[in-house]
N, C-alpha and C positions, 0 to 999 in steps of 0.2 A: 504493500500500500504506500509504503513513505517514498520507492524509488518512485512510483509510481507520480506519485505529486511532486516531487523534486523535477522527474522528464517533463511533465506537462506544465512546464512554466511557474509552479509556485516557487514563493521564496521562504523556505523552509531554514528554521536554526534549531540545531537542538546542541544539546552539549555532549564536547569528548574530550577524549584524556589525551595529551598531545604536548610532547617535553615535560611531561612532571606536573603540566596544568591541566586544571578540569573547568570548563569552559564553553561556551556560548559557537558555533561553527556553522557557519553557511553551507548547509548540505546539498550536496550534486552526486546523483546515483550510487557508487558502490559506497561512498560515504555515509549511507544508513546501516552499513555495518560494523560502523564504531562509535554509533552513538550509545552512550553509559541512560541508564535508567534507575529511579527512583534511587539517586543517590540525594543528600542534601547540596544545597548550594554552589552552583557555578560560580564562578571568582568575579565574574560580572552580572550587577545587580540586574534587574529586570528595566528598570530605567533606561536604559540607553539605548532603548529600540523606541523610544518616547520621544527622550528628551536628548540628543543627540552632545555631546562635550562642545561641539562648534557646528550653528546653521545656520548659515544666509537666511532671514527671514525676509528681504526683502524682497526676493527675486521668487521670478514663477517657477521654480524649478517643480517638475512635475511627478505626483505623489505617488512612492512608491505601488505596487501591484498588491493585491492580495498575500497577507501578511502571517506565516503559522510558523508557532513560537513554542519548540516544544519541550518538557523536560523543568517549566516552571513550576518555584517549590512555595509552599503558603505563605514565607515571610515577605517573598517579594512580592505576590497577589496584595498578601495586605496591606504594601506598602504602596500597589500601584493604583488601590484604593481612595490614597491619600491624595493620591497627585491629582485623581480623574479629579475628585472634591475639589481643587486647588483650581488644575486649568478646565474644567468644564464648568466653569461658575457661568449661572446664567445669564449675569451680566457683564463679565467678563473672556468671553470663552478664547481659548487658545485654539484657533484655526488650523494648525498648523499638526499641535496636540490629538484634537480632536480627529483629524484625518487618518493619523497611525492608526488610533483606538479603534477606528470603525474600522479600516483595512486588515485588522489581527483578529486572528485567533489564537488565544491562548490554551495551549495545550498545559493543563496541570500533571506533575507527578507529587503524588505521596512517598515522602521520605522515607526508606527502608533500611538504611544506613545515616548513622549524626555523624557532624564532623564535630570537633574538637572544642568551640566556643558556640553550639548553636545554645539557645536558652528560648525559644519560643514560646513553650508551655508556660513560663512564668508570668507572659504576659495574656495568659487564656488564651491563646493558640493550637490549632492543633497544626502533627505534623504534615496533614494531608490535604488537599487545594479544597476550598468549601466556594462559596459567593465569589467574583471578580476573574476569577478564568469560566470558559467555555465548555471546556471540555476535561475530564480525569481520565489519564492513564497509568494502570498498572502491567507492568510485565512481570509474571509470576509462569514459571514451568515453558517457558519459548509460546507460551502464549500471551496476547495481548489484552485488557478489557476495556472499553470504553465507557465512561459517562456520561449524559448530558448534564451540564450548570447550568445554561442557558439557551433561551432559544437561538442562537448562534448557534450554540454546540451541538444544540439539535437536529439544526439542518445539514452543519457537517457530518454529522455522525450517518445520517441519512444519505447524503453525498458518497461517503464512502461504502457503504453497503449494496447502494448501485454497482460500484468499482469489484467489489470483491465479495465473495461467501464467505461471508462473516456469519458465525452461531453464537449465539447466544451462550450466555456467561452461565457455568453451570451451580448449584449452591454452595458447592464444596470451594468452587474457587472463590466465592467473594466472600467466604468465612475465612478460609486462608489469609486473603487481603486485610479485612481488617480486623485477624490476630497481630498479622506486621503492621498493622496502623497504630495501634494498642500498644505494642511492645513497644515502638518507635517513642511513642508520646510520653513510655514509662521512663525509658532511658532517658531521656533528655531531663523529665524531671528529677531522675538523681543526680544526676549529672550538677543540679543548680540549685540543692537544697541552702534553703536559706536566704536565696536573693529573692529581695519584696518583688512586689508587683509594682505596674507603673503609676498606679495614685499613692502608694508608699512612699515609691522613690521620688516621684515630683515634691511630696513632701520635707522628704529626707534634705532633697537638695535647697530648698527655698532656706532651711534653716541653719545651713551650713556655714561659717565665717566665711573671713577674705585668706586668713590664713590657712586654714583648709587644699584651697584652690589654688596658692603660692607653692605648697608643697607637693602639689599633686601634677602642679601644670611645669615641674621643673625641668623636665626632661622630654619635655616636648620642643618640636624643632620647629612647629607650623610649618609643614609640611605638607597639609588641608587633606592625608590619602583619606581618613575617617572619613570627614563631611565627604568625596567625592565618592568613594565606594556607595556610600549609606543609601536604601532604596527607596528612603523618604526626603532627603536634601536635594532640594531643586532651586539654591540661590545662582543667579548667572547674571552676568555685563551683557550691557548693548555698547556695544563698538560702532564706530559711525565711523567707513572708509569712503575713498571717492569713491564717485559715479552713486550719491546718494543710498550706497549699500549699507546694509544694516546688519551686524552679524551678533550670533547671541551667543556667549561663550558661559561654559559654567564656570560657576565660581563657588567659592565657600569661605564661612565667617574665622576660620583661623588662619587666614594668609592676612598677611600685616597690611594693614591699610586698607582692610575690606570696607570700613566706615567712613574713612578719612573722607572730607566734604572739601570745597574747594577755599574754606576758609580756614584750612587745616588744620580744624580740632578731627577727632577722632575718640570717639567714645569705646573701641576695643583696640586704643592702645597697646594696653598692657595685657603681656605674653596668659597672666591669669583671668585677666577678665574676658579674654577670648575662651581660653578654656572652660570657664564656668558657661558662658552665652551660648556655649553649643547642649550640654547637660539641660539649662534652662530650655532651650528651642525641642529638647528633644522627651522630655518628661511634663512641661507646663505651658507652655504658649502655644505651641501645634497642636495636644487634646485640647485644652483651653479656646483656642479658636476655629476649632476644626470637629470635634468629638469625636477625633481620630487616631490610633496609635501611631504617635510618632518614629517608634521604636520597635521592631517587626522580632528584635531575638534572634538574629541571622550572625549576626558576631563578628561581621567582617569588619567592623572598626578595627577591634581587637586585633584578628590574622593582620592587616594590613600597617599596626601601627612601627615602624621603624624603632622608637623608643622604648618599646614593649611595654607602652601603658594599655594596662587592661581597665575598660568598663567598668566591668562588672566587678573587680577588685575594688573599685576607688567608692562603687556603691554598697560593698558590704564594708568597707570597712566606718561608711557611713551608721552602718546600723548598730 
């Protein structure tokens, strides 16, 4: 089915293992035989098939083709959740945004395998795709199961059964599935006994000194990987080149000068109160303005940070 849709013009990603990284690939025919399944988290958030690192917005450039995304895991659904709330605001809507979103299909997998810092479940997650993708895939015994999430996924799931004889999922195998859905959701919880939940931790952090976050932010180089990995940070520049192009570039609040005005104050000066404004944005301002999880428990701050500052350390030891 997948070469199938790869030959016939779809633009198909899913993720494979390739030099040591597990990751997001443009698949073309015999490359549906190294895509990896129901493992957690590709190294690239689910964001960037969205929200692009750098994109001419001012120019017609013409929007990609029909869009299947497969192999996405629940922290980034729920984080792309966040974003739809953000740019599909009805008085504001992002054109641009909006085009992908209808052009994609989200293919979800339930995680069968954690990796190392996932913590999802402590923020009422589960590990398997629910609301905001299309469609759930399981590969369990060289067979495949499908879901519908939505009426998108409905009609794909339809589409492909046209394509192929496809039988129906037997009970044995979707008892299977979610024993490994179950098991997945258990590990992870012990994995993170201890660490609150995110109205705890917004808490936790509101009442934290300055000193606190001097000591915690000492070893941070503002670097920005955290904000840029993260599946919910979507701060970005408008760059104005000639021939009135307009290019939108991401950005994130711990690169120095992210506030700086043209009267050069700058209210994230300092190397901690950068540190602390991302904690703040990511436990109290975005649910707060959104009543949205800011923070999906995907951990890739963490894997990504050069410093070796851990999250989830600097919040338990909050507690």
């Amino acid at each position: 089915m997948l070469i199938q849709l790869s030959e016939d013009g779809e633009i198909l990603y899913a993720p494979v293992r390739h030099n040591g990284a597990f990751d997001y690939k443009l698949i073309k025919g015999k490359d549906v035989e190294g895509i990896v399944y129901n493992e957690a988290k590709p190294a690239s958030p689910l964001k960037i098939f969205f929200l692009p690192i750098r994109l001419n917005v001012s120019g017609e450039a013409k929007p990609p083709g029909r869009t299947i995304i497969l192999g996405a895991t629940s922290c980034d659904i729920e984080g792309l959740k966040l974003l739809d709330t953000i740019y599909i605001d009805k008085d504001y809507t992002d054109e641009t945004y909006l085009s992908r979103r209808q052009n994609t299909i989200i293919i979800g997998t339930p995680c069968h395998k954690t990796a190392e810092n996932c913590h999802c479940t402590v923020y009422g997650l589960n590990p398997w795709p629910g609301s905001g993708s299309d469609v759930s895939l399981s590969s369990i015994d060289d067979s495949f199961i499908l879901s519908a999430l939505s009426e998108k996924g409905d009609n794909f799931i339809k589409e492909v059964r046209k394509r192929i004889n496809a039988e129906e999922p037997g009970k044995s195998d979707i008892e299977n599935i979610r024993n490994l859905n179950e098991s997945t959701a258990a590990e992870v919880s012990s994995m993170n006994d201890g660490l609150p939940g995110t109205k705890e931790t917004g808490s936790l952090i509101v009442k934290a000194n300055k000193e606190f976050w001097k000591k915690h932010s000492d070893k941070c180089v503002s670097c920005g990987a955290c904000s840029a990995i993260c599946p919910t940070c979507t701060c970005f520049l408008l760059i104005d080149r000639p021939g009135f192009e307009k290019i939108k570039q991401q950005d994130t609040c711990q690169y120095p000068a992210f506030e700086r005005v043209a009267g050069g104050e700058d209210p994230l000066r300092e190397l901690s109160v950068r540190f602390h404004n991302r904690y703040m944005c990511k436990y109290v301002w975005k649910p707060e303005r959104f009543e949205a999880l800011a923070c999906t428990g995907c951990g890739r701050c963490i894997d990504t940070c050069i410093a070796n500052i851990s999250k989830n350390e600097v919040i338990m030891e909050l507690t």
